[in-house]
N, C-alpha and C positions, 0 to 999 in steps of 0.2 A: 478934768476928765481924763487927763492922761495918767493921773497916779493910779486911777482904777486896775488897767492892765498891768503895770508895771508890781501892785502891789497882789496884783494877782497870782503872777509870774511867781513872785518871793514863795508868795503863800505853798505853790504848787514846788519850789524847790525843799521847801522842809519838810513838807510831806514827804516829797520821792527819799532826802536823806534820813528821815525817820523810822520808813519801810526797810531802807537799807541795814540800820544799825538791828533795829529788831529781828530782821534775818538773819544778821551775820553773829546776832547775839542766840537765837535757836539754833544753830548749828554748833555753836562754841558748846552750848548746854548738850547738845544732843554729842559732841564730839566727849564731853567730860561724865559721861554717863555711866560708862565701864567702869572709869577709876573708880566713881561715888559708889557702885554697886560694890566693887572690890574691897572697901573702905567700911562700908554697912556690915556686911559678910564677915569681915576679921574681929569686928565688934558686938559681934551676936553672940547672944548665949546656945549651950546646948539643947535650951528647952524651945528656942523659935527655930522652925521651918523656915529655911533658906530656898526651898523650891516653892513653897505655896501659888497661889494665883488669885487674886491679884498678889504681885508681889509684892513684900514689904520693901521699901527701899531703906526707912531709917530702922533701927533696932530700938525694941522696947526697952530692952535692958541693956544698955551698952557695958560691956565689960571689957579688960585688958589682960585676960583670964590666958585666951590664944597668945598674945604676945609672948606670955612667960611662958606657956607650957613647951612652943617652940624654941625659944633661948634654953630652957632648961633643959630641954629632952634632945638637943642639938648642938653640933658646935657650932653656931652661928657666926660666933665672936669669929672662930675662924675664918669660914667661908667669906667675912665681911675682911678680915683683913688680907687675905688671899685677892679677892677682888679690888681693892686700895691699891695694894700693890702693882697686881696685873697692869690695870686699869691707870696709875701714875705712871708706871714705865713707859708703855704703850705711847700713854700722850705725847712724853716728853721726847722718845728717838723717836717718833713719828716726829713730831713740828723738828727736830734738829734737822733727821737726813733728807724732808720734805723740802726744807729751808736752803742744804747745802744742793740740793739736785736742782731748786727752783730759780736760783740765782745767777748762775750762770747761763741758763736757758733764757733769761728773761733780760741780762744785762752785758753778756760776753759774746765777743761774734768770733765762731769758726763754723768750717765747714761741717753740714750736716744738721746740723741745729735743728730747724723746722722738722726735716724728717724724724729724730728723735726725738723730739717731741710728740710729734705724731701718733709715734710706735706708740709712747707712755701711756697717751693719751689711749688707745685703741684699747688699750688692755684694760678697762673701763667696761669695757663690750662684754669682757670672760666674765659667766657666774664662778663663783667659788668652786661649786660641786664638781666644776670638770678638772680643777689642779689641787683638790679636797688628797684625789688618791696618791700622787706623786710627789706633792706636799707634807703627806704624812709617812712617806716612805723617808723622805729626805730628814725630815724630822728624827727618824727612828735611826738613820744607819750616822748622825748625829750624836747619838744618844740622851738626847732632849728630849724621850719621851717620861713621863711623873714629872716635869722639871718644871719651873717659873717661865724660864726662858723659851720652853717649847712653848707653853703656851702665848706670850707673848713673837714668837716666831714670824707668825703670818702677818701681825702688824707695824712692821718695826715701818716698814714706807707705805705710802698708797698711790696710787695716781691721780686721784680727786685732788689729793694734798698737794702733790707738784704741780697740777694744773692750776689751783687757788692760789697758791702762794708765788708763781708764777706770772699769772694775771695785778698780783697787788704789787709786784717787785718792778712791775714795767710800769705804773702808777707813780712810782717815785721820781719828783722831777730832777731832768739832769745836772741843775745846778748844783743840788747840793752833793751828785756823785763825785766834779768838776771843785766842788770849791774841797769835799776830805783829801780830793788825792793831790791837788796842791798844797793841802799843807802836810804832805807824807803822810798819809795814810794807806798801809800796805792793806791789797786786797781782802785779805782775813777781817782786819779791823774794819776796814768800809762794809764788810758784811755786819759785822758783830755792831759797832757803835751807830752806823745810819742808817742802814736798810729795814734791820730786824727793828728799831722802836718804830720807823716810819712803818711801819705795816700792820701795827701791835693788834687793828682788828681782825684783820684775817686770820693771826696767827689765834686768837681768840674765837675765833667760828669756830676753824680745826679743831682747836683742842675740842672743844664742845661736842661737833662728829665725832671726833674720836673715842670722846670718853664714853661718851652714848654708845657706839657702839662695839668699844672695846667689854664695858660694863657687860650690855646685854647679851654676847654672845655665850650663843649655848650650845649650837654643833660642834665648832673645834677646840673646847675644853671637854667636852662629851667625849670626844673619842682620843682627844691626846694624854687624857687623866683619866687613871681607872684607883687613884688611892685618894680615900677622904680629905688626908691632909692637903690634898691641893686644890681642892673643891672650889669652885667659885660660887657665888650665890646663885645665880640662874640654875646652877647644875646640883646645889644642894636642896633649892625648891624643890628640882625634881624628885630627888632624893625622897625629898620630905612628904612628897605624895605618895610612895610605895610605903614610908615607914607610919603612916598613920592610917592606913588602909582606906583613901584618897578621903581622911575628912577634910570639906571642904572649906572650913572656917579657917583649921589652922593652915592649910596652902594659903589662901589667902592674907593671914597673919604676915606667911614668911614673903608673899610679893609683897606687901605695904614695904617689909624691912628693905627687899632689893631694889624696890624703885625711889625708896626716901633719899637714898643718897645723890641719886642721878638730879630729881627734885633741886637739894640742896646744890649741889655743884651748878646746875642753870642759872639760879640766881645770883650765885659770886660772880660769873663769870658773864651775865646779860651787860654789866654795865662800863666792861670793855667793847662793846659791839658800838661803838659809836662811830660815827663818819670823823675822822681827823686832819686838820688840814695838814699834808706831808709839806704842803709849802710853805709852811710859817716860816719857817726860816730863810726863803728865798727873798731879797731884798729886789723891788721895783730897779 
């Protein structure tokens, strides 16, 4: 008589887990709805209605008709390696000087510390739009404006980045800071050889933010680039919406191309996101 309740109970928890996955799987669908639409649209012909109602989600005739007409009638090839470019640099001096700012904050004691960190942290709070104007002034009397380097300018640190890598660098236990510097390891090397693999996930988020959203920006390459040749892809979509007199298949076309890469880069980079023990090496 007692297994009754008890198999009850079960019964009543795979249900509640059941309803849970099903909603969290309608939401995942209804979250991936845009892309699919975006995705349909690029592969329609010019004879299906994109607006109709009800709407069609798959394409009758799937064609790859938009993908060429855009490549062809565009420098894409450019914009896409304009955006590579940007978008590696960007990563790479962002996790470097996130890395050199973040380490001493997290592992050196002088005075002041907390406080500036604070500061870092606060300026988290500014939107862009308000240091947009004397950001691009500084830029300008620079003369970094048409240039790679302007546009990577505003990313080179962030404060997200020194607070994360911040928070993983005090994570690291202190034996093994304790056992590099006894066997002479100068400051620099303790950064380079222990700290930086012991952290390797975090440093792997960041670049991830980073690249996301070094990739998608589209206001400060908009107004720091006014000549094709430095076009990024977000800004040459736009582009590509006045030069086709907004058809909207091929816009679509050229967001498949700009957000395939972001796509591809998640995936090399998910399977560094793992929890790692920093203390493997610490011996009981």
């Amino acid at each position: 008589m007692k297994l009754a309740p008890m198999g009850l109970r079960q019964f009543s928890r795979q249900w509640r887990s059941a309803g849970i996955y099903i909603l969290l799987s309608a939401i995942g669908l209804l979250m991936l709805l845009p892309l699919i639409w975006l995705v349909s649209t690029s592969l329609k012909s010019p004879t299906e209605n994109i607006f109709q109602f009800p709407p069609q989600l798959f394409p009758r005739q799937p064609t790859l008709q938009n993908f060429v007409v855009v490549w062809q009638n565009n420098p894409f090839g450019r914009y896409l390696f304009n955006s590579i470019l940007v978008a590696g640099l960007t990563v790479g001096l962002n996790l470097v000087t996130c890395a050199l700012a973040a380490y001493p904050l997290a592992r050196l004691e002088f005075r002041g510390r907390a406080i500036l960190f604070n500061l870092i942290v606060s300026t988290i709070l500014i939107p862009f739009q308000i240091v947009m104007i004397p950001l691009y002034i500084l830029t300008v009397q620079l003369g970094l404006r048409n240039t790679y380097l302007g546009i990577i300018f505003p990313g080179i640190a962030s404060a997200f980045g020194i607070f994360l890598l911040r928070q993983a660098f005090k994570g690291v236990p202190k034996e093994l800071e304790e056992a590099a510097r006894m066997d002479g390891c100068s400051e620099l090397g303790l950064w380079w050889h222990i700290m930086l693999p012991s952290i390797r996930p975090a440093l792997a988020t960041l670049a991830i933010f980073v690249f996301i959203g070094s990739w998608s920006d589209f206001l400060w390459p908009l107004i720091v680039v006014d000549r094709r040749e430095y076009f990024t892809l977000p800004v040459g979509v736009q582009d590509l919406a006045g030069t086709f007199s907004l058809d909207w298949r091929l816009v679509a076309a050229g967001s498949v191309i700009s957000i395939a890469p972001i796509l591809l880069f998640f995936l090399i980079m998910q399977r560094y996101i793992v929890a790692t023990e920093s203390g493997s090496g610490v011996k009981g």
